[in-house]
MIDOSE-1310 file (N, C-alpha, C; in nm, 2 decimals, decimal comma, always signed):
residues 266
xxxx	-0,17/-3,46/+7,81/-0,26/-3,52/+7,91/-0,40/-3,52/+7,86; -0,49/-3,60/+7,88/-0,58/-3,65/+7,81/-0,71/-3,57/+7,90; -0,80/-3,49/+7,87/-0,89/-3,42/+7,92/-0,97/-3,47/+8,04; -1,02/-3,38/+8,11/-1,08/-3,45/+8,24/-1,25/-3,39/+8,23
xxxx	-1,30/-3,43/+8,20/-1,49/-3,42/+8,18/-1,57/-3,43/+8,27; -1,67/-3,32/+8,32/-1,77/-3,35/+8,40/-1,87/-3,36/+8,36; -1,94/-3,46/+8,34/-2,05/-3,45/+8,27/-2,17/-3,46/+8,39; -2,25/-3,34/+8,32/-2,38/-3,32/+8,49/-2,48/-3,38/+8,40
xxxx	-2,57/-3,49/+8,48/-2,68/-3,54/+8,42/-2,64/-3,62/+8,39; -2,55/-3,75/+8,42/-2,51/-3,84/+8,41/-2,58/-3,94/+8,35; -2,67/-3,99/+8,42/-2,78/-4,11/+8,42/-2,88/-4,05/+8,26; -2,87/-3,93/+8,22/-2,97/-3,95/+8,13/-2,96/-3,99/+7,99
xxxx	-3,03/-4,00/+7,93/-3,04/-4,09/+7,81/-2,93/-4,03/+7,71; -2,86/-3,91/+7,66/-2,76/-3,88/+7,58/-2,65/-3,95/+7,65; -2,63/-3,85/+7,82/-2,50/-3,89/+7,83/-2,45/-4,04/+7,85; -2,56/-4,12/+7,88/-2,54/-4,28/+7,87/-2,45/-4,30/+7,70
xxxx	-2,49/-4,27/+7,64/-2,42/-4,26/+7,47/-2,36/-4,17/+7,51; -2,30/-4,06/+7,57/-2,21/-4,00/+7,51/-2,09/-4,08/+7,60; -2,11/-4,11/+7,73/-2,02/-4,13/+7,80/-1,87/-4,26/+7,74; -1,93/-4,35/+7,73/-1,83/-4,45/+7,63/-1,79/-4,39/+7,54
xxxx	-1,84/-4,29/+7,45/-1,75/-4,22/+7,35/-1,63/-4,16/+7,40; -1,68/-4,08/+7,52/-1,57/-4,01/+7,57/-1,46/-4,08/+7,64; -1,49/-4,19/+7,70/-1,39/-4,29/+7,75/-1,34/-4,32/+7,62; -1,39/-4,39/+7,54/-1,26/-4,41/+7,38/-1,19/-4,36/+7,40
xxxx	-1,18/-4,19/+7,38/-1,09/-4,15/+7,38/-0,97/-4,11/+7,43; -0,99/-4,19/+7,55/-0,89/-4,21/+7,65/-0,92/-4,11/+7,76; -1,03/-4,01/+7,76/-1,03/-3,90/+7,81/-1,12/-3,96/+7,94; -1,07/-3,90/+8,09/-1,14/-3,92/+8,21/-1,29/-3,83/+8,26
xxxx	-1,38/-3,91/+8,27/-1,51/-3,87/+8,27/-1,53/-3,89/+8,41; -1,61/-3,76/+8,49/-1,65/-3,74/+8,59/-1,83/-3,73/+8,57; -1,92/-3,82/+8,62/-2,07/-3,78/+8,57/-2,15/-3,80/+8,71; -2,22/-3,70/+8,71/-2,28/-3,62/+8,83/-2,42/-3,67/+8,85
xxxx	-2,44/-3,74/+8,92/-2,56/-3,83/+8,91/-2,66/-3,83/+9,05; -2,81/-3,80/+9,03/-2,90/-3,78/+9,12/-2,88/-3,90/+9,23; -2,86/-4,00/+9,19/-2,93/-4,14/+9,31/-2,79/-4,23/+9,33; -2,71/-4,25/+9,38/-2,64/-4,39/+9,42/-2,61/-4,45/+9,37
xxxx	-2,80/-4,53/+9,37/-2,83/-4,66/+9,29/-2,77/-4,69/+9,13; -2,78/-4,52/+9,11/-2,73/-4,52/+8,94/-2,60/-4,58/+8,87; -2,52/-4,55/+9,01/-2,36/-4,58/+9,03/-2,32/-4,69/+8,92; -2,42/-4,80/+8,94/-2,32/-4,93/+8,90/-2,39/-4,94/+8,72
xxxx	-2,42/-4,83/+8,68/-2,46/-4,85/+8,54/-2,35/-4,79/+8,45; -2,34/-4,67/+8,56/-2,24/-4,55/+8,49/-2,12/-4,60/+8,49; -2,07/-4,70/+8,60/-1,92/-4,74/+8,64/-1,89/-4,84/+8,51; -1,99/-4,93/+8,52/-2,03/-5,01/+8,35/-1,94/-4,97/+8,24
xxxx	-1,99/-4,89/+8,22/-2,00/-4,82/+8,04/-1,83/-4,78/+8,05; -1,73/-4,81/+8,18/-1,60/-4,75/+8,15/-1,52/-4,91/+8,16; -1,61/-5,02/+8,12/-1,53/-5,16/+8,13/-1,45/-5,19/+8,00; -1,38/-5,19/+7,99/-1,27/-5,21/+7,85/-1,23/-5,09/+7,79
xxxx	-1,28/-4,96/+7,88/-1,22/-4,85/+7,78/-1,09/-4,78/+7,83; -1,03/-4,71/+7,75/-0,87/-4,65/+7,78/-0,90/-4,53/+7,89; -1,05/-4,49/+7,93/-1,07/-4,37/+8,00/-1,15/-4,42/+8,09; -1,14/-4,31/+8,17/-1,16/-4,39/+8,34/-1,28/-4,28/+8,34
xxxx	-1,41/-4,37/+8,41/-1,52/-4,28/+8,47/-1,51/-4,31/+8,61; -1,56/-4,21/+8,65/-1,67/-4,19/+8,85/-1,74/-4,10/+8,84; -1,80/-4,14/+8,96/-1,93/-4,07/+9,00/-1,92/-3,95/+9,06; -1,99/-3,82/+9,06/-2,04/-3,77/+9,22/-2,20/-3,80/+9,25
xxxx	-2,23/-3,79/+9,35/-2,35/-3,80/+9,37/-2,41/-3,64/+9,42; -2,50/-3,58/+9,35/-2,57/-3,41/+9,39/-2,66/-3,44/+9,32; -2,76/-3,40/+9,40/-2,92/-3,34/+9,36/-2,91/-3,18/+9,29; -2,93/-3,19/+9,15/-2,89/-3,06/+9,09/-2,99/-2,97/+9,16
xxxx	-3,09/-3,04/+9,17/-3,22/-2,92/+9,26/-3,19/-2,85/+9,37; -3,07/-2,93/+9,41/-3,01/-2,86/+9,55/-2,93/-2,77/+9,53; -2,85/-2,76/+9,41/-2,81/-2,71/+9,41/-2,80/-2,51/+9,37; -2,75/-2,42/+9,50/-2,87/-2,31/+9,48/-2,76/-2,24/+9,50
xxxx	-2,65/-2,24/+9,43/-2,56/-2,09/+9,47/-2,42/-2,15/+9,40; -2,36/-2,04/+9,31/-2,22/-2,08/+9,22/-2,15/-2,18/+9,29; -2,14/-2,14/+9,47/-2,01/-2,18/+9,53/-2,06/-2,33/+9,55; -2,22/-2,42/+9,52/-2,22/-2,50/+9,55/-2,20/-2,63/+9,46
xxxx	-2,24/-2,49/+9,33/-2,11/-2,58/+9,21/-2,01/-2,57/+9,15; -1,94/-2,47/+9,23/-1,83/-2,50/+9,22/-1,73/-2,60/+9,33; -1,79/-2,63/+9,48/-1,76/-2,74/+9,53/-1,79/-2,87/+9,41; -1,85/-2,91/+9,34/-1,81/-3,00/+9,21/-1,71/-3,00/+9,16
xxxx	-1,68/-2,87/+9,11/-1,58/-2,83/+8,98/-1,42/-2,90/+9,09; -1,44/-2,81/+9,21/-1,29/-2,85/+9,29/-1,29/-2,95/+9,32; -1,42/-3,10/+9,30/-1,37/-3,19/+9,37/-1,34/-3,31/+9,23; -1,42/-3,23/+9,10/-1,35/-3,31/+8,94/-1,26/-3,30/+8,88
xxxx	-1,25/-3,12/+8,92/-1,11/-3,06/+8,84/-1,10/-3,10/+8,67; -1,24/-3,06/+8,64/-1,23/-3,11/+8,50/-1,18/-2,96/+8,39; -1,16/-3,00/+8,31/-1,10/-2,90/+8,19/-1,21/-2,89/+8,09; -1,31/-2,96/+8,12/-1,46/-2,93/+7,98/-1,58/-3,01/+8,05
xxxx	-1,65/-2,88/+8,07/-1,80/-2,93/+8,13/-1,92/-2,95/+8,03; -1,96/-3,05/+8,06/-2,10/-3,08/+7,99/-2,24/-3,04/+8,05; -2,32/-3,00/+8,02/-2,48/-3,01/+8,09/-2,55/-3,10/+7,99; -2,59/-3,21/+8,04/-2,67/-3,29/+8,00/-2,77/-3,28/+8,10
xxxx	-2,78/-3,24/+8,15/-2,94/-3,27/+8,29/-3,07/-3,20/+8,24; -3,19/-3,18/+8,28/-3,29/-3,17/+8,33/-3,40/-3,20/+8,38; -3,51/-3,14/+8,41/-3,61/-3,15/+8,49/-3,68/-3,30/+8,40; -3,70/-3,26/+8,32/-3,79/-3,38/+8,23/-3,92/-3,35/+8,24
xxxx	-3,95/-3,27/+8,31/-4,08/-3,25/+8,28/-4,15/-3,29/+8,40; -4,10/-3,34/+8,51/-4,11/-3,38/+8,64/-4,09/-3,28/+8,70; -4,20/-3,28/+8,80/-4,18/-3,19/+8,95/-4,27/-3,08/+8,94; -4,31/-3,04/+8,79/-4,37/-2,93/+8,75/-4,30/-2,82/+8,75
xxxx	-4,33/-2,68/+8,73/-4,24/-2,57/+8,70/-4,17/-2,53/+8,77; -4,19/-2,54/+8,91/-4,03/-2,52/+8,97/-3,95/-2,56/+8,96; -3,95/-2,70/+8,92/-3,85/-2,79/+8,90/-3,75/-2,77/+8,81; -3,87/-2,74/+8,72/-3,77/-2,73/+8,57/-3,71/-2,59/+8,58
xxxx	-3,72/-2,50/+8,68/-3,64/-2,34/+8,69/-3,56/-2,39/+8,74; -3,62/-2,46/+8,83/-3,47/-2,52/+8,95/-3,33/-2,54/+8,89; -3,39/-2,66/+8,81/-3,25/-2,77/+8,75/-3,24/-2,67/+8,58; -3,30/-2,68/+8,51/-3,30/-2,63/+8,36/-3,23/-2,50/+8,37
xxxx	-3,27/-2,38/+8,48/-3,20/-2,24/+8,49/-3,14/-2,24/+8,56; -3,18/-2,26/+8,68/-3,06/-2,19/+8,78/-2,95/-2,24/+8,81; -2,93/-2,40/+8,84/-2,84/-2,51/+8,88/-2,77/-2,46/+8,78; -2,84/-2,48/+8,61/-2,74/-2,46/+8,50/-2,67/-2,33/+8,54
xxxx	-2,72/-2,21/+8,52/-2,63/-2,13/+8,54/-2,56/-2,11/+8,66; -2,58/-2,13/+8,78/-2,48/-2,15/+8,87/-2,33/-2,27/+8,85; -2,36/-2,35/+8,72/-2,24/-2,44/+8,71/-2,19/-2,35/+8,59; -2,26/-2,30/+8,52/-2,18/-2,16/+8,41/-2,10/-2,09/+8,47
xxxx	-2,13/-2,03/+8,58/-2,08/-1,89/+8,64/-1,97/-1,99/+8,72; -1,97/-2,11/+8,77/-1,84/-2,15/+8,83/-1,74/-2,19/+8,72; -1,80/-2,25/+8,62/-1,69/-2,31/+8,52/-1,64/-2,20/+8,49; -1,74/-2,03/+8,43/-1,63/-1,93/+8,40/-1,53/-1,87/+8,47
xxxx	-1,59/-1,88/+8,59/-1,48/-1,82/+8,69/-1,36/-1,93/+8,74; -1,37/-2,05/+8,65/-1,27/-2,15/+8,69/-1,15/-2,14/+8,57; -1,03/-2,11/+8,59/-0,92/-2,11/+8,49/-0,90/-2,19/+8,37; -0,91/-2,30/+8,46/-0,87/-2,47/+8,42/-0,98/-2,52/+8,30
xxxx	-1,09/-2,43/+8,36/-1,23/-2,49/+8,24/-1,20/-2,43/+8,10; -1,18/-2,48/+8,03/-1,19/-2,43/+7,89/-1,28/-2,44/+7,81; -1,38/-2,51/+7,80/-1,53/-2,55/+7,72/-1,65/-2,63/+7,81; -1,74/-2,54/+7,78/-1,85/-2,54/+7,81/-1,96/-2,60/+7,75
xxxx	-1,99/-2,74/+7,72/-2,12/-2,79/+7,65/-2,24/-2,78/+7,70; -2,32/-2,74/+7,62/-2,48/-2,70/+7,64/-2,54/-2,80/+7,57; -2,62/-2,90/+7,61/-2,73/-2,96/+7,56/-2,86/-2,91/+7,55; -2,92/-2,80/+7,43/-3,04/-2,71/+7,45/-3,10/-2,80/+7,39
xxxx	-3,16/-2,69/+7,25/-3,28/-2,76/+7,17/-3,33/-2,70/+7,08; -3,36/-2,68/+6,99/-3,37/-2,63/+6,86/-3,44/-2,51/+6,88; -3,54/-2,49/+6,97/-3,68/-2,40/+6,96/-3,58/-2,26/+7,06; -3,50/-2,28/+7,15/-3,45/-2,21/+7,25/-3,38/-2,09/+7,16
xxxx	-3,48/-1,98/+7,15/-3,43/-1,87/+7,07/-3,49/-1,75/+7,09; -3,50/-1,62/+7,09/-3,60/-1,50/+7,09/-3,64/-1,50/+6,94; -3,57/-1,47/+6,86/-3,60/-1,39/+6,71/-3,63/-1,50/+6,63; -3,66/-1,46/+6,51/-3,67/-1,56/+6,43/-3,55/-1,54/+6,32
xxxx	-3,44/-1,66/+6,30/-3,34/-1,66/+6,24/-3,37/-1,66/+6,06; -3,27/-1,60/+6,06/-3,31/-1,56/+5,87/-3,37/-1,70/+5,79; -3,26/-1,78/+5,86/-3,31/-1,93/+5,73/-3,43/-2,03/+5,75; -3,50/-1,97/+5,84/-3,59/-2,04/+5,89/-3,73/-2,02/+5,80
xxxx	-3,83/-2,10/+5,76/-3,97/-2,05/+5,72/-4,04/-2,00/+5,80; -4,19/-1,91/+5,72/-4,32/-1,91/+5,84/-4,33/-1,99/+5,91; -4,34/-2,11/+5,86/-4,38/-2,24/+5,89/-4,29/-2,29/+6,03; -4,19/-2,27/+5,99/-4,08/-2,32/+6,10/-4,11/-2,23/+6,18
xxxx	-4,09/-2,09/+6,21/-4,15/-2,02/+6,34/-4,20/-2,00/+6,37; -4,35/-2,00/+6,34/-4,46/-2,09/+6,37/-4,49/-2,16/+6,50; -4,42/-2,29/+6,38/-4,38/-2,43/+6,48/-4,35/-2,39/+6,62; -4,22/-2,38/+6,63/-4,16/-2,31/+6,72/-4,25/-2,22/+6,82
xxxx	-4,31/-2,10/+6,77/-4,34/-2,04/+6,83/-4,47/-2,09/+6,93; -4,54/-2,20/+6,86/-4,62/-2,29/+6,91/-4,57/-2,34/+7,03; -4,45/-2,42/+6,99/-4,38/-2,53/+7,11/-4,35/-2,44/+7,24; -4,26/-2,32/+7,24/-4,25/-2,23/+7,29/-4,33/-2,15/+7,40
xxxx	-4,45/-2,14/+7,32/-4,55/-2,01/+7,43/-4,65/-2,16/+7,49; -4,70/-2,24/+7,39/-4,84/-2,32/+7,46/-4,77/-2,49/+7,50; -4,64/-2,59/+7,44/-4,64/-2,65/+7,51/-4,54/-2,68/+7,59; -4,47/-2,56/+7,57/-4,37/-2,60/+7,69/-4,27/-2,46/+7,72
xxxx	-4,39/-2,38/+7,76/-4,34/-2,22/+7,83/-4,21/-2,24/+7,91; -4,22/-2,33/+8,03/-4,16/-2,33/+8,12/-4,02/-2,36/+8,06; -4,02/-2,52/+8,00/-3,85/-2,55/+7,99/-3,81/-2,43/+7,87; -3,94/-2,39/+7,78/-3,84/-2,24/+7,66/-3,81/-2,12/+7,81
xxxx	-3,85/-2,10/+7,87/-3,80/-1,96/+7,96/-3,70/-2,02/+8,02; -3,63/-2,10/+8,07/-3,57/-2,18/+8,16/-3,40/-2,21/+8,07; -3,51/-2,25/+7,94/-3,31/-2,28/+7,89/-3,30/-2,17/+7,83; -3,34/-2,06/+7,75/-3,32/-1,96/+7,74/-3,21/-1,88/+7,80
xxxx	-3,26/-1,89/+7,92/-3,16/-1,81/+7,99/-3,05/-1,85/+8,03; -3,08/-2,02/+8,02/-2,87/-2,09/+8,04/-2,84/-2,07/+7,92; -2,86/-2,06/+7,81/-2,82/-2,09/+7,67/-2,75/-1,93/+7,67; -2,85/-1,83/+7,69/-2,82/-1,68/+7,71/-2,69/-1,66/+7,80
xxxx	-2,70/-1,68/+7,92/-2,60/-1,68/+8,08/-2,47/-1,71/+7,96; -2,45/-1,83/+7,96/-2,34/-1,92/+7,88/-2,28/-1,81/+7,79; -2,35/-1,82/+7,66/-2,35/-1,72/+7,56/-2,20/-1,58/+7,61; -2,32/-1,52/+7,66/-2,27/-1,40/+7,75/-2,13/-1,44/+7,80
xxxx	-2,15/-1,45/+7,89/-2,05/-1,52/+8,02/-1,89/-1,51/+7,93; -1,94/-1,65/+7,81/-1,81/-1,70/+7,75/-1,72/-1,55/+7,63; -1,85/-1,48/+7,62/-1,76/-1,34/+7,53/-1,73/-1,29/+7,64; -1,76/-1,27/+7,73/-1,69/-1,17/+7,89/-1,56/-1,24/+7,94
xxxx	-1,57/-1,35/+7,91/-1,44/-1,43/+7,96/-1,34/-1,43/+7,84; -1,35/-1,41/+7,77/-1,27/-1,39/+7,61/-1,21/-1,53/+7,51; -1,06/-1,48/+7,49/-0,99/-1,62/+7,40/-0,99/-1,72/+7,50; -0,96/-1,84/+7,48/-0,97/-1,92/+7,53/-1,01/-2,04/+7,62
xxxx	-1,19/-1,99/+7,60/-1,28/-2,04/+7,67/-1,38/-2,09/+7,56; -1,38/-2,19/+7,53/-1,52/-2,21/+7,41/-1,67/-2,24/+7,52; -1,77/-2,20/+7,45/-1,92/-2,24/+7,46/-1,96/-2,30/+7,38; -1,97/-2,38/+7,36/-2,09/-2,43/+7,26/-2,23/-2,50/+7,29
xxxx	-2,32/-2,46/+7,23/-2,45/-2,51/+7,25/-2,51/-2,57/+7,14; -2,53/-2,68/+7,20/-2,60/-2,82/+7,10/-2,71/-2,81/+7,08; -2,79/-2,80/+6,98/-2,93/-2,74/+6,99/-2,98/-2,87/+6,93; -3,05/-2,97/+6,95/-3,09/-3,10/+6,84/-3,28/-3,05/+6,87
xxxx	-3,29/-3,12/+6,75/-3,49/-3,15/+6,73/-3,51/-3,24/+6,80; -3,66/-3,30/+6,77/-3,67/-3,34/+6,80/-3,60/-3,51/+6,87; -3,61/-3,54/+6,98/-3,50/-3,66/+7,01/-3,57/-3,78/+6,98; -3,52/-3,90/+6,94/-3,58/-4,02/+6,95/-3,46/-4,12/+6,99
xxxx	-3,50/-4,25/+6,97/-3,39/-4,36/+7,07/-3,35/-4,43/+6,95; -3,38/-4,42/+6,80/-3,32/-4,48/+6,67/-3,20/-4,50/+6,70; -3,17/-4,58/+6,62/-2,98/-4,59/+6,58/-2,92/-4,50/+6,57; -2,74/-4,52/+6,56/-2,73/-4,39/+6,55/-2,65/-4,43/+6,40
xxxx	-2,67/-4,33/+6,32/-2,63/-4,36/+6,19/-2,49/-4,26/+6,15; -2,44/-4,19/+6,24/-2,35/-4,13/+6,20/-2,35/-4,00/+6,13; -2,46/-3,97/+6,06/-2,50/-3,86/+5,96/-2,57/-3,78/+6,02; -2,60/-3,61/+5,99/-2,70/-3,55/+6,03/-2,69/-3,41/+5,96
xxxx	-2,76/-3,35/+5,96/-2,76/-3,20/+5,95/-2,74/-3,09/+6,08; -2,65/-3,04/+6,03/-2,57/-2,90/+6,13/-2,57/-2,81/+6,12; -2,55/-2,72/+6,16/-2,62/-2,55/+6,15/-2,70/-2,53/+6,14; -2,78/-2,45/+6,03/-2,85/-2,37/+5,96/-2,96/-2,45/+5,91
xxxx	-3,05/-2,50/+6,04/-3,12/-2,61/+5,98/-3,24/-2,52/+5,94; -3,36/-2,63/+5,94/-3,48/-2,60/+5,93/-3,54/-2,64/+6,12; -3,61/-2,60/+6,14/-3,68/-2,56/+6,33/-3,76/-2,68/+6,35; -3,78/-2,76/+6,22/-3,85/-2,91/+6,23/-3,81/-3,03/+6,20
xxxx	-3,80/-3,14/+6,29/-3,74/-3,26/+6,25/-3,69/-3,32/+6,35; -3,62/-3,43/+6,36/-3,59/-3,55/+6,42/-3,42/-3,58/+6,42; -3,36/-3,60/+6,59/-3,26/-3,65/+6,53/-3,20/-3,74/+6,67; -3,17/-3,92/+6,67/-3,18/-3,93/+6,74/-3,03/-3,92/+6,84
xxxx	-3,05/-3,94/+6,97/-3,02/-3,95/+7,10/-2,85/-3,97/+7,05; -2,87/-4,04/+6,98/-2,74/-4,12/+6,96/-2,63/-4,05/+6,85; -2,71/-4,02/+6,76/-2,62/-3,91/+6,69/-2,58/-3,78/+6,76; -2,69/-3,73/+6,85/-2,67/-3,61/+6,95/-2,54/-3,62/+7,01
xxxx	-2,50/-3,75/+7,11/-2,37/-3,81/+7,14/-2,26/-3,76/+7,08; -2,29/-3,88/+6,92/-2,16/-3,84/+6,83/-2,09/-3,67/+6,83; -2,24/-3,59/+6,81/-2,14/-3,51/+6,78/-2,11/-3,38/+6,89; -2,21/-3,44/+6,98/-2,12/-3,34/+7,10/-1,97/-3,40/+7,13
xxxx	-1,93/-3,53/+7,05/-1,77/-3,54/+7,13/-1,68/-3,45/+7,01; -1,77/-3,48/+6,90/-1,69/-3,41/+6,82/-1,67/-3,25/+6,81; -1,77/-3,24/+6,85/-1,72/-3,07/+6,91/-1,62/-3,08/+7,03; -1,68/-3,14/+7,13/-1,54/-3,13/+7,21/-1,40/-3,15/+7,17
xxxx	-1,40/-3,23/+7,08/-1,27/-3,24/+7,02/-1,22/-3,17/+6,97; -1,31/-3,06/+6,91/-1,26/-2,94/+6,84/-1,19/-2,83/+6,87; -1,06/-2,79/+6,85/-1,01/-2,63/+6,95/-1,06/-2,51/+6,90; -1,17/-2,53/+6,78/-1,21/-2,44/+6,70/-1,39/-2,42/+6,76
xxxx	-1,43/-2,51/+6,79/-1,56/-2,50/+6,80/-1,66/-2,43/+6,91; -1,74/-2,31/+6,88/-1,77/-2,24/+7,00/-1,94/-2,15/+6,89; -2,01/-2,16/+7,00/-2,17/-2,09/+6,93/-2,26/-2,21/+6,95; -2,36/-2,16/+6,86/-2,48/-2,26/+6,87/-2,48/-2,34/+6,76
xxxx	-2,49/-2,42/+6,78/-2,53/-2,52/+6,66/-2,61/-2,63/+6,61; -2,73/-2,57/+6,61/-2,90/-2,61/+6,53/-2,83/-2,83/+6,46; -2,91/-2,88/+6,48/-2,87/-3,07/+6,50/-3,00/-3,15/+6,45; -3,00/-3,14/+6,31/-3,10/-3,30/+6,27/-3,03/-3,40/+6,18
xxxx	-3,14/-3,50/+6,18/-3,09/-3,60/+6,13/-3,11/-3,56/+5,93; -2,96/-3,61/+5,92/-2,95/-3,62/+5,76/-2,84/-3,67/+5,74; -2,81/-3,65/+5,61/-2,72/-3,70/+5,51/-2,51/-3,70/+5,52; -2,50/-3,62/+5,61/-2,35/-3,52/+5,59/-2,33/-3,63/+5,69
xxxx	-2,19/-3,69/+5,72/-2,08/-3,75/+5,80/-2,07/-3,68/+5,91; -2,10/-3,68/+6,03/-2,08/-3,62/+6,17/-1,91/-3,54/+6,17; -1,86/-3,61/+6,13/-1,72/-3,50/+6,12/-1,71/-3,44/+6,06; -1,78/-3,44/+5,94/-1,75/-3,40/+5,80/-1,82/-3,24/+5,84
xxxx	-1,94/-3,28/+5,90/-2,05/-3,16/+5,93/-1,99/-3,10/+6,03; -1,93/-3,09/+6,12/-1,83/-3,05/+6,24/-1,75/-2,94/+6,16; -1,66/-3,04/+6,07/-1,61/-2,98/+6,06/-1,58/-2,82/+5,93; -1,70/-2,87/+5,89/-1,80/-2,80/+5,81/-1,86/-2,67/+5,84
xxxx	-1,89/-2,67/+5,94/-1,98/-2,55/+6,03/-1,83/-2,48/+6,07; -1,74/-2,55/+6,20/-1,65/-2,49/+6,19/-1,57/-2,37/+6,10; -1,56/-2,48/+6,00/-1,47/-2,39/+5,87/-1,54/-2,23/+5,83; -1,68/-2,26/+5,82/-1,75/-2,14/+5,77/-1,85/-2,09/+5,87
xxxx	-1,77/-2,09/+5,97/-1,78/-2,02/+6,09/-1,94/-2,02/+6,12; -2,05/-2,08/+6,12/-2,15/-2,12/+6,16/-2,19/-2,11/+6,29; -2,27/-1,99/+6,33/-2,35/-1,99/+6,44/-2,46/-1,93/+6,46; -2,52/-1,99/+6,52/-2,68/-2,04/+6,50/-2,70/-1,93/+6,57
xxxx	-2,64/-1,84/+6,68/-2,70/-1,74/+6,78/-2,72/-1,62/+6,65; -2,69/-1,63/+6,52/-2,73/-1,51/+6,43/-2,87/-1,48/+6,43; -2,89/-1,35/+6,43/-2,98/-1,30/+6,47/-3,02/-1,24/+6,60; -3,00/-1,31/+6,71/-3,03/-1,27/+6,84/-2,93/-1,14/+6,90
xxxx	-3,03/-1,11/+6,98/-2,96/-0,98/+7,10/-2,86/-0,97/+7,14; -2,74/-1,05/+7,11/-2,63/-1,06/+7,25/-2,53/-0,96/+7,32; -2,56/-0,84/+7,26/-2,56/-0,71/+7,35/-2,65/-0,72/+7,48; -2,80/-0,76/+7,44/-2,91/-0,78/+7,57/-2,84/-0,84/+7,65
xxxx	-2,77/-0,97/+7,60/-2,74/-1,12/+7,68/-2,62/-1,06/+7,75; -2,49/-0,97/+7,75/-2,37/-0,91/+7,76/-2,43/-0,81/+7,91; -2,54/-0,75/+7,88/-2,59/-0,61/+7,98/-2,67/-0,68/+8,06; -2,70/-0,83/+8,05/-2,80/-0,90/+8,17/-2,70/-0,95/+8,24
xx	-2,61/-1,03/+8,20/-2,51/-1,13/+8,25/-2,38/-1,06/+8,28; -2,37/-0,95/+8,29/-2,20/-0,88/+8,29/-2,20/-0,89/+8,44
């Protein structure tokens, strides 16, 4: 039986590209979308494909307690959740705690406690880290540490702690539950070229929207795939690099606390 997908954040600019991919594959896509009006864009993108989309309609800002996303989960009944959403930078800092932390991890804590859910996609971002990872330069943490404290405190504290929640959550739940978290640089609306760099990147660079897409399905597709995994644009085949990181077990959370993340979230 062909996988059932919720993707939250419907309307925004990845999952617009991810979504047709995922229809390809025959697989049924549920995408959770702020306005109505969005309806007849999202319904679109499932005309000629073997996989069937629909809508829900929820204001993620509303949403303020596991049980109110998990009324989602029971009314998708999906087997692999996506977060694509946030604040965007709209509403100002509440907003982005609202939708970026809490919503997210109130749809964490329901998918974990949901049987049927077996993977968990995180759309982060490269900078969302405490430590500084072995392979990175001055220069790169730095960077980072820049982006972080002076331009954008709010969305680094915010996904942090879904990226963490997640993390956590998915070793507490054990075999059979993958997390993975898609970390990409900087985004742009370029082509998508199919190629990119995976893992063990460098903390600076570009990669666009559309490659992001590619290889979040390709992780989905993976029964192997679970951790973080750092996303720019380069040279390696999107499957190739999938399956690449896979093989030599690549995860970007090296370095960090996750004992802290285990004794916050237990």
């Amino acid at each position: 039986m062909s996988p059932r997908v919720l993707l939250i954040g419907g309307h925004g600019k990845i999952s617009l590209l991810l979504t047709p991919k995922l229809l390809a594959r025959s697989w049924a896509v549920t995408s959770v979308i702020r306005d109505e009006a969005q309806s007849k864009e999202i319904l679109a993108t499932g005309k000629g494909q073997p996989g069937k989309v629909n809508v829900i309609i929820r204001s993620l800002e509303d949403v303020r307690s596991e049980q109110q996303a998990q009324s989602v989960l029971d009314e998708s009944k999906p087997d692999f959740v996506v977060w694509s959403a946030g604040a965007g930078g709209r509403g100002g800092s509440s907003r982005t705690y609202a939708i970026d932390r809490d919503a997210a991890i109130h749809f964490i804590r329901a998918s974990i406690h949901t049987p049927s859910v077996t993977k968990f996609l995180m759309i982060s971002y490269i900078g969302s880290r405490r430590n500084r990872p072995s392979w990175w330069t001055d220069a790169d943490w730095a960077a980072s540490q820049k982006i972080n404290t002076e331009v954008l405190p709010d969305y680094y504290a915010a996904k942090i702690e879904a990226d963490e929640c997640l993390t956590a959550l998915a070793r507490l739940r054990g075999e059979g539950f993958q997390a993975i978290v898609l970390r990409p640089g900087s985004l742009t609306d370029d082509a998508e070229t199919g190629r990119v760099t995976l893992g063990r990147t460098a903390a600076r660079g570009k990669v666009a929207r559309a490659n992001v897409a590619d290889v979040a399905v390709e992780l989905l597709g993976s029964a192997e795939a679970k951790g973080w995994y750092d996303l720019l644009e380069g040279e390696e085949a999107v499957y190739q690099a999938v399956e690449r990181t896979i093989k030599e077990k690549i995860d970007c959370s090296e370095g960090e606390d996750v004992d802290a993340m285990l004794a916050k979230y237990k």
